[in-house]
N, C-alpha and C positions, 0 to 999 in steps of 0.2 A: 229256207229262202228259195221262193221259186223267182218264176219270170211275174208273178204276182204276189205281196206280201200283204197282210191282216195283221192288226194288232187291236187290244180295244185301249184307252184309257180311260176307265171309269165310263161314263154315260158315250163316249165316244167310240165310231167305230174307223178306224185310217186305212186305208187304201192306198196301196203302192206301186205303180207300177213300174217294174225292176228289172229294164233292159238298156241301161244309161250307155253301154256298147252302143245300141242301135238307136238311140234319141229314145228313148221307150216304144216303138212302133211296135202296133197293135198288130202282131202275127195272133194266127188262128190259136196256138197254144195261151198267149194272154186271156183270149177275148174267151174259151172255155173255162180257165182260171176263175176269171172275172162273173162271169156268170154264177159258178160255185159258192163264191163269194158274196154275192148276191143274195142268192136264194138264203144262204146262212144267214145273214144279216137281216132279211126280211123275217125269219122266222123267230129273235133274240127282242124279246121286246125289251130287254135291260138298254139294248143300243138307242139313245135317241135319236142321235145324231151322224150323219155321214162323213168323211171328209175322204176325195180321192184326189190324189198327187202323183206327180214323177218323182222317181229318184234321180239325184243329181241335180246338178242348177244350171245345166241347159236345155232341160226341156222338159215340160209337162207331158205331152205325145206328141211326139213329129208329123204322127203321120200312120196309116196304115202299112202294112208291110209290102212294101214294092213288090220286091223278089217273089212271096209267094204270090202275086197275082200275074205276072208277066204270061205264062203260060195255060191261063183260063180257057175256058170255053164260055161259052153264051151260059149255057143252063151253069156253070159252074161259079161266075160272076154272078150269076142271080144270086144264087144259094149263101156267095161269102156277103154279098148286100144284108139278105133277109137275116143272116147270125147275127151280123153288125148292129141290125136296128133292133131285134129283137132284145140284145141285151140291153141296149140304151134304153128303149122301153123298158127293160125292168128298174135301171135307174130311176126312169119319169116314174115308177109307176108304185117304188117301195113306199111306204107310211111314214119313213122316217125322213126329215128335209136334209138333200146333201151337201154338201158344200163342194165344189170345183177348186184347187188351190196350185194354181197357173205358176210354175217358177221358171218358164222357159217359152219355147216354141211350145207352140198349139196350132199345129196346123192338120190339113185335111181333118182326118177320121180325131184325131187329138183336139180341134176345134169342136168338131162333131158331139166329143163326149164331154167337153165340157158344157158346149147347151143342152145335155140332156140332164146334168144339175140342176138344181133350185137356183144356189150363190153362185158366184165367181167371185173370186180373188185372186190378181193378180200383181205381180212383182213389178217395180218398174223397167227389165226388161223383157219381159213377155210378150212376144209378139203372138197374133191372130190371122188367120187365113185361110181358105179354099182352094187349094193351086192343081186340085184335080184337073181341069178344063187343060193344063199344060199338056198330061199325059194323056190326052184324045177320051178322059172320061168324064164323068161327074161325081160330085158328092155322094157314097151311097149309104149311109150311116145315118140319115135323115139330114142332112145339111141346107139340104135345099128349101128343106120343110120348116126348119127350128129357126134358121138366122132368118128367115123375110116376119117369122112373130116377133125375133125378139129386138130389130132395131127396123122393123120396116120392108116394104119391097124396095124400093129405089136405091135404096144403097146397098142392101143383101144382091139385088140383080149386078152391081158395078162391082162387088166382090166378086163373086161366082163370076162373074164373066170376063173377069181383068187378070183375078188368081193374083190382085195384088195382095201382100199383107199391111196389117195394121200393128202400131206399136199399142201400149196399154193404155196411154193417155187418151186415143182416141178411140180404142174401145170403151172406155168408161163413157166417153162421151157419149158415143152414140148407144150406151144404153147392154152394152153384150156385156161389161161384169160391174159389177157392186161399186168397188172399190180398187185402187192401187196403192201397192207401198212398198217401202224398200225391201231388196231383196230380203235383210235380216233379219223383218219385221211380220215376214210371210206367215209361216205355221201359228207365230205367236199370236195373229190378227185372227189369223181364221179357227184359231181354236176359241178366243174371246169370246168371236161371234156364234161358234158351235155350242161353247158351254152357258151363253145366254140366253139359246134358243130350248137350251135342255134343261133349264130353271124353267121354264113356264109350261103349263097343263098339257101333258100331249096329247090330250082327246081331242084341246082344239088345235092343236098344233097340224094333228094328222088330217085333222076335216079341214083344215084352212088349205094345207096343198091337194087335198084330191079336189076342195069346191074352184079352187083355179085352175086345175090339170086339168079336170073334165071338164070345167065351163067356156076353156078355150077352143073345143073343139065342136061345140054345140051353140044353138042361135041364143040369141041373150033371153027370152023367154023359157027354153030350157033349162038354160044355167041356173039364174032366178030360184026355180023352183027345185033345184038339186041342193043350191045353197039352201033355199029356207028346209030340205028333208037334213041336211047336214045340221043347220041353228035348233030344230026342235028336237035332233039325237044330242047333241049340248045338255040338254036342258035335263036328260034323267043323269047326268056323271053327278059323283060328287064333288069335284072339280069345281063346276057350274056353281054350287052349293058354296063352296068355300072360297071363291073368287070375289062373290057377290058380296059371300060376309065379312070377306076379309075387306072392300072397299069400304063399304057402312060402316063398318069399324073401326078406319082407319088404321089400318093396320099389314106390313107383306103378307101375300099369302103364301099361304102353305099347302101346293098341289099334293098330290099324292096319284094321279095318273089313272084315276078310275070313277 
């Protein structure tokens, strides 16, 4: 039991972050934990699926770790920046689609990582937020970057610069997670949706999030044509093969992930 925990269940990989003393805040020991964990994950193709949480039921991640940034320097805040984003890119960046599973505060760097998820799910009191600007800084986790793609600029700009929060209801609204539901409805929702997503071919599963991850950062002519090099790598799996026959057939199919 560290300050971060792994478990798998079956096609599932869970993720825990395990500092419910400090709201889970992301000190430097989690965020190389987490990284670790990572790279494991990305290399287990038995995993299909992601899911990262807090431990306890007030809080998903608070927040980054106050304390250890008090005493920065310039070049020394860059560096905890660049670790930050860096892992969350490897979140956006694994094969496998992960799920975000909100049972609490999500704020600053805690917001941060859950938009570097695929899903969100959150409880009904899960709050959302960017309260950086309070402490004379900004989001440096990519925050600034992820929430104006995922609900807009005009209201990601009145976050970010108000540092108000949001409750879950009106994160769903505006489009930052999935789904909300009672508290003690949480793991058992998001595993549903985890082991429904690891029934179906992960050839396309894995080309469906890099043809959206990469297409989001490139002009819609680019994207286009990454998707259609992603549709015609489809087309040699057998996957492809038993999808097709299994519809003509009328019949479930039966992937086998190659």
């Amino acid at each position: 039991m560290g300050v971060v925990n792994y478990e798998k269940e079956e096609n599932l990989g869970i993720i825990t972050i395990n500092r419910p003393q400090a709201l889970n805040a992301l000190s430097t020991e989690v965020l190389y934990e987490l990284r670790t964990i990572l790279q494991q994950i990305k290399e287990d193709s038995r995993v299909k699926v992601v899911i990262i949480t807090g431990m306890g039921d007030k809080a998903f991640v608070a927040g980054a770790d106050i304390a250890e940034m008090v005493a920065k320097t310039v070049d020394e805040g860059y560096r905890y920046s660049r670790l930050g984003q860096e892992i969350f890119s490897m979140i956006e960046s694994l094969p496998q689609p992960v799920i975000a599973v909100v049972n609490g505060y999500a704020l600053g760097g805690g917001c941060e990582l859950a938009m570097a998820c695929d899903l969100r799910i959150a409880s009904e009191k899960a709050r959302f937020g960017q309260p950086e600007i309070n402490l004379g800084i900004i989001p440096g986790y990519g925050g600034t970057q992820r929430l104006p793609r995922l609900i807009g600029k005009t209201k990601a700009m009145e976050l970010l610069l108000t540092a108000d929060m949001i409750g879950a209801a009106e994160a769903e609204r505006l489009g930052l997670v999935n789904t909300v539901v009672p508290a003690d409805k949480l793991m058992d929702t998001a595993k549903a949706m985890a082991n429904k997503i690891a029934a179906k071919g992960q050839i396309a599963i894995r080309a469906t999030k890099a043809a959206v991850n990469k297409g989001l950062q490139a002009d819609i002519d680019t994207a286009c044509a990454y998707e259609a090099g992603l549709f015609g790598v489809c087309f040699a799996s057998e996957d492809r093969k038993e999808g097709m026959a299994a519809f003509m057939e009328k019949r479930p199919a039966k992937f086998q992930d190659r």
